[in-house]
C-alpha positions in Angstrom: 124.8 134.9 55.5 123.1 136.3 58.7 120.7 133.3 58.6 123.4 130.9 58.4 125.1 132.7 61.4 122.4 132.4 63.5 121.9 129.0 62.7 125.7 128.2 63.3 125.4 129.7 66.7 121.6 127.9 67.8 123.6 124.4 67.1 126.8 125.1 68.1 125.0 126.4 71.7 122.8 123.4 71.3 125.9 121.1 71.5 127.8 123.0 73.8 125.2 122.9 76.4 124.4 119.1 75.6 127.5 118.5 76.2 127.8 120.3 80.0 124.2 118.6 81.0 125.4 115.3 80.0 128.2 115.6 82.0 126.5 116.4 84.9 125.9 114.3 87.3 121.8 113.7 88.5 120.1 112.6 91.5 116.6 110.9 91.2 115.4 111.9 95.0 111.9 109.4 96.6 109.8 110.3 99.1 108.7 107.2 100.9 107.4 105.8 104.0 108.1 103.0 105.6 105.4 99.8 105.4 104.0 98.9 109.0 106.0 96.4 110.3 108.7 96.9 108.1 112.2 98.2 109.1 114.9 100.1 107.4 117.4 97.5 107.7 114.4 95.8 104.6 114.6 99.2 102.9 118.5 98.9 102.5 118.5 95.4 102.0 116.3 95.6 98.8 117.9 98.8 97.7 121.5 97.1 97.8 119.7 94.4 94.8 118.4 96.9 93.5 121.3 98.9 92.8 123.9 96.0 92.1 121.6 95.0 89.3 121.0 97.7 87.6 124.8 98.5 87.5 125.8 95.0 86.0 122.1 95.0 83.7 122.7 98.4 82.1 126.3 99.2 82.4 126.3 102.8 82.0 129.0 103.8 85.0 128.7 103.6 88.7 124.9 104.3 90.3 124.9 104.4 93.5 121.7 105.0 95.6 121.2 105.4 99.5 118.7 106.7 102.0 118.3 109.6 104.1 116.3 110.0 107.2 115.5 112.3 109.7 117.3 112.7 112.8 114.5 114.6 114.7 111.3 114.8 113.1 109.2 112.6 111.4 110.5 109.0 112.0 109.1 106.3 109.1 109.8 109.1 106.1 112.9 108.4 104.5 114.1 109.8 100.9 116.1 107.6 98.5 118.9 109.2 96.6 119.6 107.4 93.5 122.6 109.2 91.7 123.7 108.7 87.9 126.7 110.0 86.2 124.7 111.5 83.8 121.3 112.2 81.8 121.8 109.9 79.5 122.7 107.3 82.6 119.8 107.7 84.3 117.4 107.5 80.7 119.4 104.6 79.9 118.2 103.0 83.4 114.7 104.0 83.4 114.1 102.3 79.9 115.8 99.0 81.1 113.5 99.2 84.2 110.5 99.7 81.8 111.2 97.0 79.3 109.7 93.8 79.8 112.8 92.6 80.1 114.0 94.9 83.3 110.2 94.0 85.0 111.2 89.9 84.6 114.2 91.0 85.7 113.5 92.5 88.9 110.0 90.9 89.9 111.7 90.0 92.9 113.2 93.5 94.0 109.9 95.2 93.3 108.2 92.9 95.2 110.4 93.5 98.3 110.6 97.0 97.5 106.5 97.4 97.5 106.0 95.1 101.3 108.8 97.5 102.4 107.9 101.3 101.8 105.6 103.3 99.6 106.7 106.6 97.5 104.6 109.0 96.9 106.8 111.3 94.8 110.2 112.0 92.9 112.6 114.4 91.4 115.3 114.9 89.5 117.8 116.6 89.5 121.5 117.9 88.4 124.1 118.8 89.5 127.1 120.8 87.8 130.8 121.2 89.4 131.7 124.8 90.2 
């Protein structure tokens, strides 16, 4: 009886906390630098393609994704912020972009988005409400 106790409370805290982390929302966060030559005005201009069709291709709730940059300090660094609704959102995104059919898809972006900038790095995280 105590095994099946301890069992019922590993799943039931298994679920539970499934259920908070998918309802958190997550920001994927780049580290990029902007291409000689290039300006941010082509950053945002590929970004905005980018993020229109991978809303309408994988219909998983509103992404939205934008850039930050520094004020004073190092000028050509920037950081996109990609943000999902949740974990499963952002998976869900990230095997469309992998599939042969999300490559075909966005040849074109990737194309821009490699004469634009380079990244050398990303993260991800979540976020939970308070």
């Amino acid at each position: 009886m105590r095994k099946l106790m301890i069992i019922t409370t590993i799943a039931a805290g298994c679920v539970l906390g499934g259920n908070a982390f998918a309802d958190s929302r997550v920001d994927a966060v780049w580290n990029c630098k902007l291409n000689e030559g290039m300006k941010m005005e082509d950053v945002h201009a590929a970004n905005g393609r980018w993020v229109s069709h991978v809303n309408e291709a994988t219909d998983v709730g509103e992404i939205t994704s934008g850039t930050s940059t520094a004020i004073v300090g190092q000028q050509g660094h920037f950081y996109f912020v990609d943000t999902y609704p949740s974990l499963a959102a952002w998976s869900t995104v990230q095997e469309y972009v992998d599939s042969d059919a999300g490559k075909a898809a966005m040849a074109e972006i990737t194309s821009q988005f490699d004469d634009a900038f380079d990244c050398s790095g990303n993260e991800l995280f979540k976020h939970t409400a308070n």
